[in-house]
C-alpha positions in Angstrom: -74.6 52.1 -157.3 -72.4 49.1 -156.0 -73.5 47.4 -159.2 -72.2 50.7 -161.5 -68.7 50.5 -159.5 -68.1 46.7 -159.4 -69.5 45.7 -162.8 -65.9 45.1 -164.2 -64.9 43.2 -161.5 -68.0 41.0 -161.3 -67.8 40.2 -164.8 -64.2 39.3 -164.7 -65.2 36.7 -162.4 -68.1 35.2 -163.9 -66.0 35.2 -167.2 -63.3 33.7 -165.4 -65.6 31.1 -163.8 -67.2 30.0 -167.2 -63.6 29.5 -168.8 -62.6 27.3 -166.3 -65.6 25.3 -166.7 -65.5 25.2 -170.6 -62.2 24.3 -170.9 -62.7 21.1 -168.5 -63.0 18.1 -170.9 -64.0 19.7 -174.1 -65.4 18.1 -176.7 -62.0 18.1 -178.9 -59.3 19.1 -176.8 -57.1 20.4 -180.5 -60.7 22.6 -181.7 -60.9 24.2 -178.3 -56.7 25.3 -177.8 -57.5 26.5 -181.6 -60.7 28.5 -180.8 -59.2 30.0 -177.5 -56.8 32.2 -180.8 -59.9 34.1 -180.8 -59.9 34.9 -177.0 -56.2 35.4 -177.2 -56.7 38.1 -179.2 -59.7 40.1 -177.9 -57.9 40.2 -174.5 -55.1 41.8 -176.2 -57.3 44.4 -177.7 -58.7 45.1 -174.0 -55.5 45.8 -172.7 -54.9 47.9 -175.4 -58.0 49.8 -174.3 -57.4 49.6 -170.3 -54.0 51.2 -171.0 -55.5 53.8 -173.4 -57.9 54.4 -170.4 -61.2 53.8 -173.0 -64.2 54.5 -170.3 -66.9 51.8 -171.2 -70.8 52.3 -169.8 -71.9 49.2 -167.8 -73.6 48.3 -171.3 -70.6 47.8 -172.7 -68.6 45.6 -170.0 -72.0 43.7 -170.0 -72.3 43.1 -173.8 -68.3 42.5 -174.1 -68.8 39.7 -171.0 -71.6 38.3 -173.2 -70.2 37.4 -176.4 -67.1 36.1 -174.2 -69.0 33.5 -172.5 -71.1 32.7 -175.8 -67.6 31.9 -177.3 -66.5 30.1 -174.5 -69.6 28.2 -174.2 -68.9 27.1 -178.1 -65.7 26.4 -177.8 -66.2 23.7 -174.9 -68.9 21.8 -177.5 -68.1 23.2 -181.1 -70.0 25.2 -182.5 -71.8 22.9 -184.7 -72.4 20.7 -181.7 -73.5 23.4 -179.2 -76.7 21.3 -178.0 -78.5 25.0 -177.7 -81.5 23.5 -179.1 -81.9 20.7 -176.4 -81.3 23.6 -174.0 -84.8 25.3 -175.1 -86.5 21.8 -175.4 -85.6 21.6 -171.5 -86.0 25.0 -170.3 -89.2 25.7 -172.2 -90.6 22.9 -173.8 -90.3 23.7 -177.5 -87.6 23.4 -179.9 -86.1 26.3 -181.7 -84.8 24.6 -184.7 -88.6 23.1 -185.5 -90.0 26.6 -184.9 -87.5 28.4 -187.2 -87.6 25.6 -189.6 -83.8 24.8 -189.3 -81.6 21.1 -189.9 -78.6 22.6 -189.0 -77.2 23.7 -185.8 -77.5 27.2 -185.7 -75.3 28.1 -182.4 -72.4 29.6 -185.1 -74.8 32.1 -186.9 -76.1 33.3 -183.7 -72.2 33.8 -182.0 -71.8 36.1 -185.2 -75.1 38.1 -184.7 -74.0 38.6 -181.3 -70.7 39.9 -182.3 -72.4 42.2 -184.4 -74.9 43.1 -181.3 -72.3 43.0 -178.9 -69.6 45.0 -180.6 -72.1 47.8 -181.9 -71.2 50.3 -179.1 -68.0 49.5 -177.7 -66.4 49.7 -180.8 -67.9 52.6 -181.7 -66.9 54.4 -178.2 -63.4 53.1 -178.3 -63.4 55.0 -181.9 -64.8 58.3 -180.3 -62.7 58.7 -177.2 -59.0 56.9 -179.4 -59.8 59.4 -182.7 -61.7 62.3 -181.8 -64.1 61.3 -184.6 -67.8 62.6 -184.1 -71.0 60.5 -184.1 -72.3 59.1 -187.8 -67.9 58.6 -188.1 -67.7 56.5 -185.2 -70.9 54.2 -186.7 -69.4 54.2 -189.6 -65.5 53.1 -189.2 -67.1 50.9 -186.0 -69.5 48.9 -188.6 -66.4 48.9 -191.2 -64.3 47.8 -188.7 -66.6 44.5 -187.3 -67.4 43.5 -190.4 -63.8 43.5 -191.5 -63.2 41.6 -188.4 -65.5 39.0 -189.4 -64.1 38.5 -192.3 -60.5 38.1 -191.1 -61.9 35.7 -188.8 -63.3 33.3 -191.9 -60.0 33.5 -193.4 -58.4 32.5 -190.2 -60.8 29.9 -189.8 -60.2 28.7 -193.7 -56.4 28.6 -193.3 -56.7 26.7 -190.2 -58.6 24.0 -191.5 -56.4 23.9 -194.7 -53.4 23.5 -192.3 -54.3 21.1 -190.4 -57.2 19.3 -192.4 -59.4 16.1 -191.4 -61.7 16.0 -188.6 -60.0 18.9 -186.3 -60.1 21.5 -189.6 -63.7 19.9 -190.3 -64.5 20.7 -186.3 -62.7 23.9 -186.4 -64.5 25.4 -189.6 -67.7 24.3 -188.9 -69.4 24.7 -192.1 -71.7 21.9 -192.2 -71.7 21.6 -195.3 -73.0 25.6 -196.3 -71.2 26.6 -199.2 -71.9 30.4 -198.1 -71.1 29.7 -194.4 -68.7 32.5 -194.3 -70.7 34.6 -196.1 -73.5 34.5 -194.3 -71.4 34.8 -191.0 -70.1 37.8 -192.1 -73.6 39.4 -193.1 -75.2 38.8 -189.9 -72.6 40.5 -188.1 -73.2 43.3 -189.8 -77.4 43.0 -189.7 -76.6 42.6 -185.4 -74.4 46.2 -185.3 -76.9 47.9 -187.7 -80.2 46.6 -185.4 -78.5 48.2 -182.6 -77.7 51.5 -184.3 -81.0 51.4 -185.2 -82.3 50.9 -182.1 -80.1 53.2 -180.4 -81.0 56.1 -183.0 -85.1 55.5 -182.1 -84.5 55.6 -178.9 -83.1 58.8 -178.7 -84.8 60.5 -181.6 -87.8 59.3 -179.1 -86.1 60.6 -175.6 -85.8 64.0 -177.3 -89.4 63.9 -178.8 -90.3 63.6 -174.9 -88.1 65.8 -173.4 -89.5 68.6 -175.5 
């Protein structure tokens, strides 16, 4: 109970905390006031909501605090030097990237699956209780709406880099030399949101199988 009427203000603090710990000696001082655009922005959105008086579930504020301090986390390394993988080799004795097969950091394409994950339901709540809209219109404008969002994001990304050029667009854009980067950044986003709807549809289609 004191978890379900605190959670806000719990993970306001932890997000808090993690900010101020990321933004202490960063990697590249120019890539992480660029990446902290992004933050700018979804902080802006969650006023919007506050003042619209959007009621999240505890999922939500959980899942929102998530992706924050995954961001947060990449913006203090980049995100193609976000030493994840040396994380795992410490914590569990195995590395990811030689069980997946992978040469390239991978921290990026997981930040954009967990914006699909993340984002699933709050979007599609903030849709439901701002339009009216029912259900399958909620899922549907909400998986419109974060994949769109992805996209703008690669175009914000590729004009960045553009601008400004050299090593700070190179750290910025992160591409590692993928021709499809931003493709493929975009896709997963949309595989994360659809996993969950999936998910969530089994789950109750199961719940009401029991219940009867």
């Amino acid at each position: 109970m004191f978890l379900s009427r605190h959670t806000a203000k719990i993970l306001v603090v932890i997000c808090a905390a993690v900010w101020i710990a990321c933004a202490m000696n960063p990697y590249d001082l120019e890539a992480w006031m660029l990446e902290q655009l992004a933050l700018l922005l979804a902080l802006l959105v969650l006023v919007w909501c506050v003042r619209r008086q959007v009621r999240f579930s505890t999922a939500d504020k959980v899942a929102i605090a998530t992706l924050f301090i995954a961001h947060s986390l990449g913006t203090h390394f980049t995100y193609s030097l976000t030493p994840y993988d040396q994380f795992f080799q410490d914590l569990c004795g195995f590395s990811l990237n030689e069980l997946g097969g992978w040469s390239r950091n991978q921290y990026d394409r997981f930040v954009h699956l967990l914006y699909g994950v993340c984002m699933a339901m709050p979007v599609a709540r903030v849709l439901v209780q701002t339009l009216d809209v029912g259900f399958f219109a909620s899922r549907f404008l909400a998986f419109h709406l974060v994949i769109s969002t992805s996209a703008l994001y690669e175009l914000l990304e590729w004009a960045a880099a553009s601008l400004f050029g050299g090593d700070l667009g190179e750290l910025y854009l992160g591409t590692q030399g993928d021709a499809w980067d931003a493709q493929a950044d975009i896709a997963l986003a949309g595989v994360g949101q659809l996993a969950v709807y999936a998910v969530h549809a089994a789950f109750n289609m199961h719940r009401k199988g029991t219940v009867r």
